[in-house]
C-alpha positions in Angstrom: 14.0 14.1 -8.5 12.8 14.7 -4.7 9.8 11.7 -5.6 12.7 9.0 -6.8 15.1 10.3 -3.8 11.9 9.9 -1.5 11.9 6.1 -3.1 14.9 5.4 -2.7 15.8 6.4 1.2 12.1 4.6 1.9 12.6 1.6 0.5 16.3 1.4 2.3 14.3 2.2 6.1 12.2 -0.9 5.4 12.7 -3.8 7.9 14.5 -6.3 5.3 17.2 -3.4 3.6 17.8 -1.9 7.2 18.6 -5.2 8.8 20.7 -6.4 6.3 22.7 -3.4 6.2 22.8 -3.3 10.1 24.1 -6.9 9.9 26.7 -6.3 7.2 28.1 -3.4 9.4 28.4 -5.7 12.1 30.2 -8.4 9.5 32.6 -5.4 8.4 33.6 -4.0 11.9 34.1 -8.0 13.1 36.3 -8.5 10.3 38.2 -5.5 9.7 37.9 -3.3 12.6 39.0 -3.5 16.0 35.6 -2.8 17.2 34.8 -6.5 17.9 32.2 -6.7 20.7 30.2 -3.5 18.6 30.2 -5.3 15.4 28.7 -8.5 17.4 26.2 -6.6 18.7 24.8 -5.3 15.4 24.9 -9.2 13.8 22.9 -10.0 16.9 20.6 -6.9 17.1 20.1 -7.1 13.4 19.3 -11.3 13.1 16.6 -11.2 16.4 14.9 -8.2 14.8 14.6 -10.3 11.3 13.4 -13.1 13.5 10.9 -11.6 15.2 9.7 -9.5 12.6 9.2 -12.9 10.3 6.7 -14.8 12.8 3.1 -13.9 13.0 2.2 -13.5 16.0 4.9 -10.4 15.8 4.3 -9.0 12.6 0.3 -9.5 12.4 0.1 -7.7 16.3 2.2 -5.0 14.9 -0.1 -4.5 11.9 -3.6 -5.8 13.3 -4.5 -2.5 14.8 -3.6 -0.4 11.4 -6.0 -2.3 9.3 -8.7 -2.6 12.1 -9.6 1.3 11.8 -12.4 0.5 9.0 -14.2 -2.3 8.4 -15.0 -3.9 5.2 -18.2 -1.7 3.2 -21.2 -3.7 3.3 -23.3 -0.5 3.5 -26.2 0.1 1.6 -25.8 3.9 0.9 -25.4 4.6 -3.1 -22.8 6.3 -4.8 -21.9 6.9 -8.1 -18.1 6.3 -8.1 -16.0 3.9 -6.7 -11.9 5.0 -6.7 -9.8 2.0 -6.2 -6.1 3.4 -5.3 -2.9 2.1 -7.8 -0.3 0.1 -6.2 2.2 -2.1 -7.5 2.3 -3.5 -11.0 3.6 -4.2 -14.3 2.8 -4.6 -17.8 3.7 -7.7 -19.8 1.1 -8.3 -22.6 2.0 -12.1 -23.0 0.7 -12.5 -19.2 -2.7 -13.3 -18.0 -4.0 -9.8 -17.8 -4.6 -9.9 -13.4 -1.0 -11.3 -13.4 0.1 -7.6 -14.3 -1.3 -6.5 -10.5 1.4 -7.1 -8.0 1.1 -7.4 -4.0 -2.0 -4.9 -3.5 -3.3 -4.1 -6.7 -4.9 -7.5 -7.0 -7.1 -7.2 -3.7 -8.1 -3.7 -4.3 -9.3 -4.5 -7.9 -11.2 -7.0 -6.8 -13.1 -5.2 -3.9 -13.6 -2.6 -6.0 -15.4 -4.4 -8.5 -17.5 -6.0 -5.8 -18.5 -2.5 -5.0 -19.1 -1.3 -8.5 -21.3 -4.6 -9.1 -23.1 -3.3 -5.8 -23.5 0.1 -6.9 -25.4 -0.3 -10.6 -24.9 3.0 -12.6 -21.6 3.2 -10.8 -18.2 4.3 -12.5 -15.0 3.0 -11.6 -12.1 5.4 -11.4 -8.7 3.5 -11.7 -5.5 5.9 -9.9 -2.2 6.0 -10.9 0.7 7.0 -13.0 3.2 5.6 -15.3 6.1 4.0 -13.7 9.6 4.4 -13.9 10.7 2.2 -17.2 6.9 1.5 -17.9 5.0 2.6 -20.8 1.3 1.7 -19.0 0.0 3.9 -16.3 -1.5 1.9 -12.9 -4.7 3.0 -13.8 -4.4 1.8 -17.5 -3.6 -1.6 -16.5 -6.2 -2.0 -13.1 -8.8 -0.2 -16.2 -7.4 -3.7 -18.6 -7.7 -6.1 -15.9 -11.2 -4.7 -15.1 -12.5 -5.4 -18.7 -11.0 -8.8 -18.7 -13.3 -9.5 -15.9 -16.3 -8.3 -17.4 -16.2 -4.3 -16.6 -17.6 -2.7 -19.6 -14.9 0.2 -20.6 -17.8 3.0 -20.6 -17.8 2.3 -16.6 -14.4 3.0 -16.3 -12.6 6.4 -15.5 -8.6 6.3 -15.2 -6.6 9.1 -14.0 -3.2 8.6 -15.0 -1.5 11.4 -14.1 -0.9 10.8 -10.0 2.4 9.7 -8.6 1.1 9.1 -4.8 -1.7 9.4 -2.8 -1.4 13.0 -2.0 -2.0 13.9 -6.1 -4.5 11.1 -6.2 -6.4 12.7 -3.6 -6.4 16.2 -6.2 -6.9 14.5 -9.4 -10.0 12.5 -7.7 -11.1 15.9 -6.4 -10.8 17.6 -9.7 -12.7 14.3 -11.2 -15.4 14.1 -9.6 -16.0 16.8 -7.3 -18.5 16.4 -4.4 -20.2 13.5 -5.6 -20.1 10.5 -3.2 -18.1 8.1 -3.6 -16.3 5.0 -2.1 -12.4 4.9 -1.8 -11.0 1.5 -2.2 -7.1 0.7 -1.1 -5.5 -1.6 1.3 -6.7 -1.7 4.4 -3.2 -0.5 6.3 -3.1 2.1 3.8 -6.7 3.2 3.8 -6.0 5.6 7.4 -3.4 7.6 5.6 -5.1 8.2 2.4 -8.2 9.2 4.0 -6.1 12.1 5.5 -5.0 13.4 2.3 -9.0 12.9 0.5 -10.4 14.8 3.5 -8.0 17.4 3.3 -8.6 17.9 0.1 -12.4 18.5 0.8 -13.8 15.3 0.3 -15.7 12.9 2.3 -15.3 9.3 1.2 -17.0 6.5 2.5 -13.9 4.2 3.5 -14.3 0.4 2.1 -10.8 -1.8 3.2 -9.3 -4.6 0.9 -6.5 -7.0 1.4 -6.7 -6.9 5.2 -3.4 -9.3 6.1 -3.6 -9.6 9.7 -4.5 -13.1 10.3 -7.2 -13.6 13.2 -8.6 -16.8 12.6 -7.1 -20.1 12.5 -3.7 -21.2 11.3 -1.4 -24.0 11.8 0.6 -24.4 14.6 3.9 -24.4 12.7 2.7 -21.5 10.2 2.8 -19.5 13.5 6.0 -20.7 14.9 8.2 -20.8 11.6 9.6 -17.4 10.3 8.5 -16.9 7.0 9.0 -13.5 4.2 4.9 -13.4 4.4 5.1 -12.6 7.7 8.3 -10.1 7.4 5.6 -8.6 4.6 3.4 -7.9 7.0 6.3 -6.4 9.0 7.4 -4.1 6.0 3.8 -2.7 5.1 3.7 -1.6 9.1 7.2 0.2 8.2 6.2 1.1 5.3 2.4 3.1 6.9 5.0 4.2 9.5 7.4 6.3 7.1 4.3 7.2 5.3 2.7 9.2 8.3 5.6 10.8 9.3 6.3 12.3 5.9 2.6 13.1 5.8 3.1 15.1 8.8 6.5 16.3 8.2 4.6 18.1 5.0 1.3 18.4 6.2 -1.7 16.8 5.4 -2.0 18.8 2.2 2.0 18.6 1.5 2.7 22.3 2.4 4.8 22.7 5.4 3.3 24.0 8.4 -0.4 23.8 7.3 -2.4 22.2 9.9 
């Protein structure tokens, strides 16, 4: 109950949910209130933040110095398991199997088969529970996806039992124990879940995928026009944001008060 309650008042504090509702409070009070001048204020407040938010230079400055914390793995230290981190997804059967990986999950399987082709003798150890109205864990489908792509299945660990990075960190832990290993997520997630794997006791070599932040060139008017790619780069600064401070409202291993 607290885990779909934490969902829920999340996913409402994200830029697009928050702005809309601050804009439709500003539609009711013009409309039915007397509070006129208030109510124009939120419309306005509420449609410049959208706006700024939705260009590039905004969002991608805003998230640019999240994702810059590691660089991508091109080391040559061995290990013998690579963890890629679930995200989001879905499980349609009658799809092409990668189409089942939405927004992150794509990247991060990807790098992490790079890595596990870099690592020979390597497992791969898929994260991630069943969803809400799902009957595939996240790790059962990345663990699909993999073996379309040439993965043999005897190379492949999934731990199906995590909700969120915090019980990843434990089921990993309990996995695999000490043994090095490289931990493979999104690169504006990777600083938060290295928290919860070193609190845990572990020591994992951090290896970045789908970095967003665009540094190289673009097109004058991809900079200039707002666009919902760049309010998504918005939303998954919001979204590390929130993260943190529920990480630190619980501590780092989810017990209040521990240090």
């Amino acid at each position: 109950m607290l885990f779909t309650l934490k969902k829920y008042i999340g996913g409402m504090m994200l830029p697009l949910p928050l702005l809309l509702l601050v804009i439709g409070c500003g539609v009711l009070l013009v409309w039915f209130s007397r509070f006129q001048k208030t109510g124009k204020s939120f419309i306005t407040l509420g449609w410049l933040a959208l706006l700024l938010l939705s260009l590039q230079p905004v969002a991608d400055s805003l998230l640019r110095p999240i994702e810059n914390k590691y660089a991508t793995w091109h080391g040559s230290e061995q290990v013998k398991y690579v963890v890629v981190l679930g995200g989001g997804y879905t499980w349609n059967p009658q799809w092409a199997p990668s189409s089942n990986l939405i927004n992150n999950s794509l990247p991060r399987l990807n790098e992490g088969i790079r890595l596990w082709r870099a690592n020979p003798g390597s497992k791969l150890v898929f994260t991630g529970g069943v969803a809400v109205s799902n009957t595939v864990s996240t790790a059962e489908v990345g663990a699909r996806v993999a073996e379309s792509l040439g993965v043999p299945r005897s190379d492949i660990i999934t731990l199906d039992q995590p909700r969120d990075t915090e019980e990843e960190a434990a089921a990993v832990k309990a996995a695999i124990g000490d043994a090095p290993f490289l931990l493979v997520t999104s690169a504006s997630h990777l600083p938060r879940a290295m928290i919860f794997f070193e609190h845990v006791g572990l020591q994992p070599l951090p290896a970045p995928a789908n970095q967003l932040a665009i540094d190289s060139a673009l097109n004058p008017w991809e900079r200039a026009i707002p666009s919902p790619v760049w309010l998504g780069h918005s939303d998954r600064v919001a979204y590390e944001l929130l993260g943190r401070v529920w990480q630190w409202l619980k501590g780092a291993s989810g017990k209040p008060g521990d240090e």
